[in-house]
C-alpha positions in Angstrom: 15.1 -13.0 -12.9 13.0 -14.9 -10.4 16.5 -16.7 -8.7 18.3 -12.9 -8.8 15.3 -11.6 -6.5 15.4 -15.0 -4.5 18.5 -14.2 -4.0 19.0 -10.7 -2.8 16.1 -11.4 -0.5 17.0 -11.2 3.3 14.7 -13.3 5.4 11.3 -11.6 6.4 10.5 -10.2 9.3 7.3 -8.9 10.1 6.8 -5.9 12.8 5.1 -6.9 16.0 1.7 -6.4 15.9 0.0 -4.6 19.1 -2.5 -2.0 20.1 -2.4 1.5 19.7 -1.4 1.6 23.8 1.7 -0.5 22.7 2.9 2.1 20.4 2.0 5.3 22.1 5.0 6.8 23.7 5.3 6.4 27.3 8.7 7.8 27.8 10.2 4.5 29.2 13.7 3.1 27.9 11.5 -0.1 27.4 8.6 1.6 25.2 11.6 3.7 23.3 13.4 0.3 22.7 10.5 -1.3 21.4 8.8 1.5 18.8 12.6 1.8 17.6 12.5 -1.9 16.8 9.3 -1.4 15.3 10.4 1.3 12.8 13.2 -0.5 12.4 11.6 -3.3 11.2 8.9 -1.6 9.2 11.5 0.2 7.2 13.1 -3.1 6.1 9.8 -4.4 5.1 9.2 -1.4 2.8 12.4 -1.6 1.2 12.2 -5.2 0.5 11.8 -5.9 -3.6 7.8 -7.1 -3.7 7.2 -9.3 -6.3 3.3 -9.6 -7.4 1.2 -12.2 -9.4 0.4 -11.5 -12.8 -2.4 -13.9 -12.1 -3.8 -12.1 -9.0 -3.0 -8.4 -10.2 -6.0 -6.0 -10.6 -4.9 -2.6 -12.7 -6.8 0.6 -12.2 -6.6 4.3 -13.3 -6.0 6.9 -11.3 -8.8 9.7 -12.3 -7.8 13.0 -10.6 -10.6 14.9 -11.1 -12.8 12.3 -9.1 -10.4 11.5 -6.5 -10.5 7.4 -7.1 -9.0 5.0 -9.4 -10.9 3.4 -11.8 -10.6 -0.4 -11.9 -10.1 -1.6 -15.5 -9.5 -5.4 -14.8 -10.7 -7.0 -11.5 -8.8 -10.1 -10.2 -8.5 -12.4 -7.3 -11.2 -12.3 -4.6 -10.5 -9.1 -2.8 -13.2 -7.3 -5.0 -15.9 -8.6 -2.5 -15.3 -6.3 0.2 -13.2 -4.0 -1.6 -14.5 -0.9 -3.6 -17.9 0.7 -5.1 -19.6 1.3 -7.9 -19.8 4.6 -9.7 -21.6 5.0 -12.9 -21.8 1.0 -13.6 -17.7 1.3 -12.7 -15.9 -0.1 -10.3 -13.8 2.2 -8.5 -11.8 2.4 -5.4 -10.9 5.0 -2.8 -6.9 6.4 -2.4 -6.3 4.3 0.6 -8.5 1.3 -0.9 -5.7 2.1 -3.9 -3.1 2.3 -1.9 -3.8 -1.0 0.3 -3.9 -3.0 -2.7 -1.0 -1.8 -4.3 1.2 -1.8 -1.3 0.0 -5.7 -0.9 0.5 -6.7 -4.5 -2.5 -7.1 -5.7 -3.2 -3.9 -7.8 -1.0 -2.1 -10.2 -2.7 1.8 -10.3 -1.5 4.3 -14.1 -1.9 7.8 -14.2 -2.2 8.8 -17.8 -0.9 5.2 -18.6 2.3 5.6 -16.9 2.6 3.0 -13.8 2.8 4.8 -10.1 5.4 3.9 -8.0 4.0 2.9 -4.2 6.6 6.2 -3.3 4.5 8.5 -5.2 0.9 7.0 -4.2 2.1 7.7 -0.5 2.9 11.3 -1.7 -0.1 11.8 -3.6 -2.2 10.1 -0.1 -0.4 12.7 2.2 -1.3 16.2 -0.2 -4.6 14.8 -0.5 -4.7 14.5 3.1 -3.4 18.1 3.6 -5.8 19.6 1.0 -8.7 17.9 3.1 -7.6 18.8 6.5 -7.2 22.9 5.3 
């Protein structure tokens, strides 16, 4: 229920933002101090319990053969700038997919079965792999 999640929430905290110069290891105690607390506090933000709007929630099919996912139903204002058209379709690239999913605003099937954000991250990295080869 809405008050059990409320509940086992811990208070947010979001990483520190910064360039890619802040993040690039320099080899000072400093710098190693402050990409561990980075990590750190990215790996508490993925394993936080997201809750999305029903209201706001776009669902879309993954289509392996193509390499997209299909959007079946189209919600909330992120459409604008977000995906193509293919065939009359609207369809959206794997990190598009995986943006949207990781930010609660799209739930993506494969074969009908909802994909965990775990396996959409796995599936990214292979495709990456397979593209890189």
């Amino acid at each position: 229920s809405h008050a059990d999640i409320v509940a086992r929430r811990r208070p947010v905290v979001m990483p520190t933002r910064g360039g890619v110069k802040d993040f690039r290891p320099d080899g000072t105690a400093r710098q190693s101090n402050k990409l561990e607390a980075f990590h750190e506090a990215s790996r508490v933000l993925f394993t936080e319990e997201h809750v999305a709007n029903k209201k706001s929630l776009s669902i879309a099919e993954w289509k392996d053969d193509e390499g997209y996912a299909e959007v079946k139903i189209a919600k909330g204002s992120c459409w604008r700038w977000m995906g193509r058209s293919v065939r009359g379709q609207l369809t959206v690239w794997p990190e598009e997919a995986l943006f949207l999913l990781e930010t609660g605003h799209l739930e993506l099937y494969y074969h009908g079965l909802p994909l965990p954000v775990q396996q959409v991250r796995y599936s990214m990295a292979e495709l990456t792999v397979k593209h890189s080869s």
